[in-house]
N, C-alpha and C positions, 0 to 999 in steps of 0.2 A: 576612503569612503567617509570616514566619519570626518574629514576637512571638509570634501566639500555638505556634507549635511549644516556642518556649522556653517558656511557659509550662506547655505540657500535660504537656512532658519533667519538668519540674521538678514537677510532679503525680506521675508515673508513681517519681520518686526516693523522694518523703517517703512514698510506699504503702509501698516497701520499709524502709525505713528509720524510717516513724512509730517514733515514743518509746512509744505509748500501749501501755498494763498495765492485765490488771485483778489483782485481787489473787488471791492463792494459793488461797481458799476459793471466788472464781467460778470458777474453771480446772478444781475438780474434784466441784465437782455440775453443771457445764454439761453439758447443757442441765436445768432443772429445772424447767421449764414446758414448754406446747406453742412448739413456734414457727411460726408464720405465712410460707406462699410467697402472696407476692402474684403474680397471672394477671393478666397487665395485656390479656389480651385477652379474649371469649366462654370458655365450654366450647367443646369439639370440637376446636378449631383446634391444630398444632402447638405452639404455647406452651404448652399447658393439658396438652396430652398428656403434655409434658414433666415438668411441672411435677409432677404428679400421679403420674410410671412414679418420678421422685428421691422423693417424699414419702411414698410407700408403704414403702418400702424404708429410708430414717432413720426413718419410726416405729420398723423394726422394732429397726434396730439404735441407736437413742439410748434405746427403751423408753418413748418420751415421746411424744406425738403430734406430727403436723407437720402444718400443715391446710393446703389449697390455699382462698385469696381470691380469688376474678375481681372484676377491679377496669375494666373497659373502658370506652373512652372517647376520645375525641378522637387517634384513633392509638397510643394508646398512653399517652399522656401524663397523664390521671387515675390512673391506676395509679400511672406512675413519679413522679408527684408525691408520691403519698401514702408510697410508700418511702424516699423522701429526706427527708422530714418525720418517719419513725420513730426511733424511738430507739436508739442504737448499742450494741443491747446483745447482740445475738443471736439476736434474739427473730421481728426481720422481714429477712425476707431478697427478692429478687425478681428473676423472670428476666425479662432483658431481651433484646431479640432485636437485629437490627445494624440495623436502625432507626432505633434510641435515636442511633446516631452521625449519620445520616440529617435526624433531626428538628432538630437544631442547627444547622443551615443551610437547611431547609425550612423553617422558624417564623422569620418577624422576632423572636418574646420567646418564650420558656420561662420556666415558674414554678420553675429547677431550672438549675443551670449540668451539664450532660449529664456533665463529669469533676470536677470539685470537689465536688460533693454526695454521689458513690458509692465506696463501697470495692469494687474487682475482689476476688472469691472462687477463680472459677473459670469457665474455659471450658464449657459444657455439649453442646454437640453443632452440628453443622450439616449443609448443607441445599443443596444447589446447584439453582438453576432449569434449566428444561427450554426449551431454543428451540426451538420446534415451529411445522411451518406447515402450512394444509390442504393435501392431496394434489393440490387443482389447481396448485399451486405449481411451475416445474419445476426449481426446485433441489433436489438429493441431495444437498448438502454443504455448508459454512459456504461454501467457495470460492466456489464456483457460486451462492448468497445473494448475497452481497457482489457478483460481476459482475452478476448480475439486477437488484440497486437501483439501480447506477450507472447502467443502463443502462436503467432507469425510475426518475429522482429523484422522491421524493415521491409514487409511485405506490403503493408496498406501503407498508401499514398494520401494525400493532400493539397487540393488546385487550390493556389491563390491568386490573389490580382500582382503579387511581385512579390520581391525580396525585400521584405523590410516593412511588408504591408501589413496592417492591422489582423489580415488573418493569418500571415507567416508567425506572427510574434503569440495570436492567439493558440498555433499549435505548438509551438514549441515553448510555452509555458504550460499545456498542455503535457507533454512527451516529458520535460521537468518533473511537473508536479505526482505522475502515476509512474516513471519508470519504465514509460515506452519507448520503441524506436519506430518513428513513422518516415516516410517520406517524402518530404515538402519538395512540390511542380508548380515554379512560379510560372506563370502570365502573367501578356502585358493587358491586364485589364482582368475584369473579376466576370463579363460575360463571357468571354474565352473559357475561364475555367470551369463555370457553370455547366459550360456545354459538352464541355468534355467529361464531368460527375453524368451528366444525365447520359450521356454515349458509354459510359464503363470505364474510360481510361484511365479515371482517377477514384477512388473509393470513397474519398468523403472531401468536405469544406468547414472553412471556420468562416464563415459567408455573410454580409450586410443581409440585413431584414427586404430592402428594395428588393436583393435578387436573389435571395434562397425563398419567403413566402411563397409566394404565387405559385411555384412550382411544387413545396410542401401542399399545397390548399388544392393543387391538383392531383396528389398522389405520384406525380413524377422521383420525389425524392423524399425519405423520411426525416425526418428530425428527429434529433434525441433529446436536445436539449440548448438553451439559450446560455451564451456566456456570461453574462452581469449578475450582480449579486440580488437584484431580483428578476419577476419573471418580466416576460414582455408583453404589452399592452395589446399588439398585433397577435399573440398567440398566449394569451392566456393559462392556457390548459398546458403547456408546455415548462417543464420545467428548467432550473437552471442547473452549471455542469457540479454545480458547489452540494446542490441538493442531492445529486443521484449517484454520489460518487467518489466528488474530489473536492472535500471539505476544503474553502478558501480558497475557490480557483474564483478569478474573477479576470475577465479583460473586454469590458464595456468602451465603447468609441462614448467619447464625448466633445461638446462645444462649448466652447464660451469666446467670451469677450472680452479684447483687451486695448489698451493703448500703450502709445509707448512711455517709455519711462520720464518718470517725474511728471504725469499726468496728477492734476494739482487735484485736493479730497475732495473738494467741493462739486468740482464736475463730476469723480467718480461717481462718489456719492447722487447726482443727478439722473446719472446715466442707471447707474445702477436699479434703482427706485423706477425709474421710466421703463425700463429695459423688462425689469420684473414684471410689472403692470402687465407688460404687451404679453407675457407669456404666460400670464394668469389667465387671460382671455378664453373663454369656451372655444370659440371658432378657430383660431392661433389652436392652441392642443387640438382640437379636433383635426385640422391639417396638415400637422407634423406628426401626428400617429398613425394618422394615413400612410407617411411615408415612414413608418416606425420608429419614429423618435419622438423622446417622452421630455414633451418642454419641463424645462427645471430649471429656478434660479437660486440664487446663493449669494451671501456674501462675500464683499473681495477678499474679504481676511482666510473666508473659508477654501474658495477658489483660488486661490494663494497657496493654503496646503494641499492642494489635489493635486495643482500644480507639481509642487515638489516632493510629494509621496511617489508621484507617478515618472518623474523624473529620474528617481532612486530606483523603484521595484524595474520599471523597463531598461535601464541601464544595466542592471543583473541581468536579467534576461537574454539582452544581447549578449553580453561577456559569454554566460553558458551557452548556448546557441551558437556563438561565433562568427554572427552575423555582421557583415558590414555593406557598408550602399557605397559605391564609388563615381 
């Protein structure tokens, strides 16, 4: 562990400090083509939304088109292979959701080393899950959860959208951090699961904001509390699991932006700065809060460490969990 930390560190240094230039005449018709966001997921979904509220908005302001690719596949990883495989010019760029840190320790091989192959742009927004359980349930609160598990180990269950998925790893950093024992009921897909928390057959989720709200907002299922370390934009009054309970729990989905490696400062730097702009916008936040995600940008230096914190803390995770995606 601590080899590869030195490594990733020393990753996260030459970001900052690359040598790489392009010359005086790309720096001032960039961009002079369209450039390409690769959607490493469906349309519809969060990723695509995003992808597509940034690409509208640098069309306007680069005057060049910016096209949204859905590239889906295997988790994610047909997409993020083909980004890392483009060419470092400016040209492809592609959001990656915190997954990307997830799947390097979920995957014995990647076709793609998850921080060597990508240059960090920018932070793009994020997303905290929803811990919701049906109302036969009779906990009110993270507390009264937690004493209810211990006091049925193995008893209370957990639907997620799959093995490996953002609410799998949400519970069982969960089940880690209080010393419970729950039982995670993967699905292929997270409405499956839904439907089955709102029918009884599962007692609770670690569930996206899209598809736990709306049925919280109708009293179908209760919430106790949002995963991220702060609250959520969509639910306010709701707090998070770290507040009611489990000092330093934290497993917020997140976005950003990257290119592949040896993508030279200058364009970061561009993209970055543009990229911000668009997510600063009133109307951009206003439409991705809709969909509960809270536009955020950053710099690369800093989306670099998030990067490779996230890298570290989910790789444990899995190890204790035992989890592997084949």
């Amino acid at each position: 562990m601590i080899v590869a930390r030195t490594v990733t560190l020393m990753v996260v240094a030459a970001i900052a400090a690359s040598g790489w230039h392009v010359p005086a005449w790309a720096q001032q018709t960039y961009p002079s083509r369209p450039i390409r966001i690769i959607s490493i997921f469906p349309p519809g979904g969060g990723n695509d939304i995003l992808c597509r509220a940034v690409a509208q908005k640098l069309t306007e302001n680069f005057k060049q088109q910016v096209l949204v690719e859905n590239r889906p596949g295997a988790n994610g990883i047909i997409g993020t292979e083909a980004a890392a495989r483009s060419a470092p010019d400016g040209y492809t760029i592609t959001l990656i959701p915190s997954g990307h840190a997830v799947n390097a320790s979920l995957y014995r091989k990647l076709p793609y080393d998850s921080i060597k192959d990508f240059t960090p742009i920018t932070l793009a927004g994020a997303s905290p899950l929803i811990l919701a359980v049906h109302p036969s349930i009779p906990a009110k609160n993270v507390k009264e959860l937690v004493a209810l598990a211990k006091a049925r180990p193995g008893q209370l269950s957990y639907g997620t959208a799959g093995v490996g998925s953002s609410g799998h790893l949400a519970g069982a950093l969960f089940e880690t951090m209080t010393g419970t024992t729950l039982i995670h009921i993967p699905y292929k897909g997270m409405s499956l699961a839904v439907a089955d928390l709102m029918g009884g057959q599962v007692s609770m989720t670690f569930g996206t904001s899209l598809s736990v709200v709306p049925l919280v907002r109708s009293a179908r299922l209760r919430a106790l509390a949002t995963t991220g370390a702060q609250r959520s934009p969509a639910l306010p009054d709701l707090p998070t699991v770290a507040e009611t309970g489990v000092p330093g729990y934290e497993a917020s989905l997140w976005y950003g932006f990257v290119g592949p490696a040896r993508l030279p400062p200058e364009i970061v730097h561009r993209l970055n700065s543009e990229i911000g702009a668009v997510l600063g916008l009133p109307e951009v936040r206003e439409r991705l809060a809709s969909q509960g995600v809270d536009a955020r940008s950053s710099t690369p230096e800093e989306f670099a460490r998030l990067l490779v914190s996230d890298l570290e803390r989910w790789a444990d995770v899995v190890h204790r969990a035992g989890v592997r995606a084949e």
